[in-house]
C-alpha positions, 0 to 999 in steps of 0.5 A, a space after each residue: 748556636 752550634 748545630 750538630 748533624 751526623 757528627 759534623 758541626 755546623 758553624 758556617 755555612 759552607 758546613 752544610 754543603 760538606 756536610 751533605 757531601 760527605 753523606 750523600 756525595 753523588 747525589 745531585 746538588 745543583 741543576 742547571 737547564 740539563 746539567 747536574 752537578 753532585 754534591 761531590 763535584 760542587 764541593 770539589 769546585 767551591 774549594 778550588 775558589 776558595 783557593 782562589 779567592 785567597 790567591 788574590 788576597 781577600 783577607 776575613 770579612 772583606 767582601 765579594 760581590 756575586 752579579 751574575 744570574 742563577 748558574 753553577 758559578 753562581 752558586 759555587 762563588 757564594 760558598 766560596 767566599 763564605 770558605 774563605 772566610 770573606 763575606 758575599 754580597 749577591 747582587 740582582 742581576 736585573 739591578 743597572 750599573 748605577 745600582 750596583 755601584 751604589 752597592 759596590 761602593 756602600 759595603 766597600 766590596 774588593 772582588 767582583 764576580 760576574 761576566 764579560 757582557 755585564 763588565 761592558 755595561 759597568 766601565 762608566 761606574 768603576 771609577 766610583 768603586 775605590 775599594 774594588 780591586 779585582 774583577 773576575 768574568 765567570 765567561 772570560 778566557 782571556 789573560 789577565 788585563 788591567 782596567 785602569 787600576 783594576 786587575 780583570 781576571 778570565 774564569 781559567 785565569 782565575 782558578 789557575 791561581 788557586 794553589 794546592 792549600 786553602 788556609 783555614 780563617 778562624 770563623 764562628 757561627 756570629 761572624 758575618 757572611 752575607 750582606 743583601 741589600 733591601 731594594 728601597 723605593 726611595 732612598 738608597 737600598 739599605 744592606 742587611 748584614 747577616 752571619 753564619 748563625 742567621 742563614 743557618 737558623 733560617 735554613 734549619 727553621 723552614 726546613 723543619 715546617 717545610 719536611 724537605 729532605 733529600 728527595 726533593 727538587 726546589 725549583 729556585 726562581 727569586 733570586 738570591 739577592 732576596 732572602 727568600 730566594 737565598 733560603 731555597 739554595 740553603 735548605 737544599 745544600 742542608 737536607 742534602 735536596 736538590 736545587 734547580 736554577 732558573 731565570 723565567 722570561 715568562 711566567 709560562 717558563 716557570 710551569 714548563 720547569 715545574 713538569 720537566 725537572 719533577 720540582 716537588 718544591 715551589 716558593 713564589 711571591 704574590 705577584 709571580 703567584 697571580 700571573 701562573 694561576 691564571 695559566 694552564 697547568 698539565 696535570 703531571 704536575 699534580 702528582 710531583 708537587 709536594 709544597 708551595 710556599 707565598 712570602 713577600 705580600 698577602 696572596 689574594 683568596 681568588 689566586 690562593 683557590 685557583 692554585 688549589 684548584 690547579 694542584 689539590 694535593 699540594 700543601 700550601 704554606 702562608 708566610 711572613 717575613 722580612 729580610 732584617 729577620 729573614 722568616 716570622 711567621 708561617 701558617 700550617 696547610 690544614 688552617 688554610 680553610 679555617 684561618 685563609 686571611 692569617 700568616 699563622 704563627 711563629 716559625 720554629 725558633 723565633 717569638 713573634 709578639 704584637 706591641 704597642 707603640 709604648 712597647 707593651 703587649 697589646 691585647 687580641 686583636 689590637 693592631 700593633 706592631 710585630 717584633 721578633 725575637 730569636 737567632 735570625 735577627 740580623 747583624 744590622 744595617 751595613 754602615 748605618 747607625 741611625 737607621 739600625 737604632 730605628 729598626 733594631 731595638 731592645 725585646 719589648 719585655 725585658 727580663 729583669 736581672 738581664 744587665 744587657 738587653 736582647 735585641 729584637 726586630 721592629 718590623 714597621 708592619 701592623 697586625 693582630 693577634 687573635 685569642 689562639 695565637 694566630 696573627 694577621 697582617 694589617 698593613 705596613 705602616 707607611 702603607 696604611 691609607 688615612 682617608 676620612 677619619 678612617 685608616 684602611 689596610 690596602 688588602 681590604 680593598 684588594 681582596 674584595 676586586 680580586 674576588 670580582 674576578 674582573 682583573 689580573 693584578 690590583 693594588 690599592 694607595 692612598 693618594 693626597 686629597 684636599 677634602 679626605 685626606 687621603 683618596 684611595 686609588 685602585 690600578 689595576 692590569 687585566 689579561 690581554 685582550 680583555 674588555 674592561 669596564 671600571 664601572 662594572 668593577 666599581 659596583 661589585 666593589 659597592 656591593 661589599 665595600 662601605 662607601 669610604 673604602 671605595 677606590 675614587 679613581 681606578 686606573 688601567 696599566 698595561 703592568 704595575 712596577 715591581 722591585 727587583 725582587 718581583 714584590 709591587 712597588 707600592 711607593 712608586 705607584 703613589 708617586 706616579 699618581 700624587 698629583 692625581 687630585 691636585 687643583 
């Protein structure tokens, strides 16, 4: 695919910084706490780096590995190795160094980028990571060193190795550019290989449904480890917006941020989402807030009408996706009142069909399993045969006379489709709660104990039980302070929920895990409770 905006092919994604810069070179690309960095000045930095990154030898598709937190350098690293004709694996900065040295040495990464107080902490791992060979500290001023057979390198030190020629790398829109890890809550984290084409696609797509244009200001909180995240940098650098960089401590930051930079675009996952709709928001922000965006998890109606409340001008988009095809599904803001438990349709340029496990279509409404077609499906699975093969998998209707078949994404998650199109989650597969004869959708539960209003946060698992299976267990966070009574929780669940689906053990945690990425780490739950039932 070879998209052509304002006579300028975008192939890769470097394009759609240059592209922007030469349109509109003084407007601001990145913010970051007050400073402002134009187009002009981010594409004058990532061609420095790029020159750089070929001082110190990285050859085409070897890859870079960017832990850092959200900030200039962050930002300019990331486009840099894309110039370069490398391949960027961001890392969550949150992740410790065991984590990342799973990474490291799983894509075989040959650079690293990140800082001089996160070096400290990744000594004891380096030795495992036989393919780095260079360390570069964004924060470091100190001349080059070796750490056993690594060559470190201080920010000055590094970028004064650029020379005064970048040497172009062939590259076209199928090569890989981007490798993002899938922080599993068993096993290893799996790397989903994407190219040019994919983050592209995906930028073109949600920029399209989303309208952002070059007024507006994406405030960028996930981070850029996550899809979800990346995707606010890249529809920024495409439509020429611009894209605030954050790191919340506290919910309450990210409302601050919102009023004091005039964002006019907030994406958010469902947990981020419940803890700010239960904050106060100062009603100027009302007026700027063009767009919400929820992906990662089914937001709760009791937490999708509190932000309505909070911004009634706001259009809020209802997503689905996952990172081996980046964005399916959204659902338009003038359905949120008719269709409120839908993650809609298709998103521009992708087909999304509901499959059997035979793979033939199902028909309304039966649950099968959500497969999407088109140009984001990734590459793959870095270094992992088996699992690709399980995951990535030939379109379900073949078109007969094609010798090669299309590859298509099987999601693992279960939804419908009604006679209109409009589709609804049902649940991942391995997610789904077997409890006496009867296969239930965590949300079910979960949205009728959000409704109580009696909790913050809930999340319902299926725990091993001699006599049903499977038991369903609610745990549950209420604000601070706050007296809690689970029996009074109990009878607002009885009066909607039958008997079968009601929680046999609600617990009180002080928080519930999450993942890296902010999503609820459902798997852990249910391993944190296992035994809960045994004799």
């Amino acid at each position: 695919m070879v998209i052509q905006i304002h006579d300028i092919m975008l192939i890769c994604l470097h394009h759609l910084l240059f592209d922007s810069a030469r349109r509109a070179p003084h407007s601001p690309a990145i913010q970051y706490k007050d400073a402002v960095i134009s187009y002009a000045e981010l594409m004058e930095q990532v061609q420095q780096q790029a020159r750089a990154l070929q001082a110190v030898h990285l050859q085409r598709r070897q890859r870079v590995a960017v832990y850092l937190p959200k900030q200039p350098e962050t930002v300019s690293s990331l486009l840099a190795v894309s110039l370069a004709g490398g391949v960027f694996v961001p890392v969550n900065p949150v992740l410790k160094a065991q984590q990342l040295a799973h990474i490291l040495a799983d894509c075989n990464v040959r650079i690293l980028i990140s800082s001089k107080s996160r070096l400290q902490s990744l000594a004891a791992i380096l030795s495992d990571c036989p393919d780095l060979q260079t360390v570069v500290l964004v924060d470091g001023d100190q001349p080059a060193y070796l750490l056993g057979d690594i060559r470190v390198l201080g920010w000055a030190a590094y970028l004064a190795m650029a020379g005064d020629r970048l040497f172009p790398t062939p590259a076209i829109d199928s090569d890989m550019t981007a490798i993002l890890y899938t922080s599993g809550s068993t096993g290893k984290p799996k790397g989903v290989v994407l190219s040019h084409r994919n983050l592209i696609a995906g930028a073109e797509s949600v920029a399209e449904y989303l309208q952002i244009s070059a007024n507006d200001r994406l405030l960028a909180v996930l981070p850029f480890s996550f899809d979800y995240g990346l995707n606010q940098l890249t529809t920024a650098l495409l439509t020429g917006a611009c894209c605030v960089l954050m790191d919340y401590l506290l919910p309450r930051d990210v409302i601050v941020a919102l009023e004091k930079y005039r964002i006019t675009g907030l994406a958010a996952v469902p947990a981020l989402w419940a803890q700010l709709a239960g904050l106060p928001w100062p009603p100027a922000i009302a007026g700027h807030l063009r767009y919400l965006t929820n992906s990662g998890g089914k937001m709760p109606g009791a937490v999708l009408q509190s932000l309505r409340g909070k911004v009634p001008d706001s259009r809020i988009f209802l997503m689905y996706g996952l990172t081996e095809a980046f964005r399916s599904t959204y659902l338009s803001p003038e359905q949120l009142d008719k269709r409120p438990d839908s993650i809609g349709k298709a998103i521009p340029n992708a087909e999304i069909m509901v499959v059997r496990a035979d793979g033939s279509l199902c028909a309304p409404y039966e649950p099968g399993e959500l497969v999407h077609r088109g140009s984001l499906v990734s590459l793959g699975y870095w270094n992992d045969p088996d699992k690709t093969a399980q995951r990535f998998r030939p379109v379900p209707a073949r078109i007969s006379g094609l010798p090669i078949p299309e590859i298509a994404v099987w999601s693992g998650d279960t939804v419908v489709m009604d006679e209109e199109g409009y589709l609804y989650f049902v649940g991942r597969q391995d997610d789904m709660i077997k409890t006496s004869g009867y296969r239930l959708s965590p949300s079910e539960i979960e949205d009728v104990v959000y409704a109580s209003g009696l909790v913050r946060e809930a999340v319902a698992i299926g725990v091993d039980h001699q006599g049903l299976g499977q038991a369903v267990v609610l745990a549950v966070c209420v604000d601070s302070g706050a007296d809690f009574d689970p029996q009074r929780l109990l009878e607002s669940c009885r009066r909607v929920l039958p008997n079968y689906m009601l929680p046999a053990r609600i617990e009180l945690l002080a928080d519930l895990p999450r993942n890296p990425n902010g999503k609820i780490d459902r798997k852990l739950l249910a391993q944190q409770f296992a035994n809960l039932f045994s004799a």
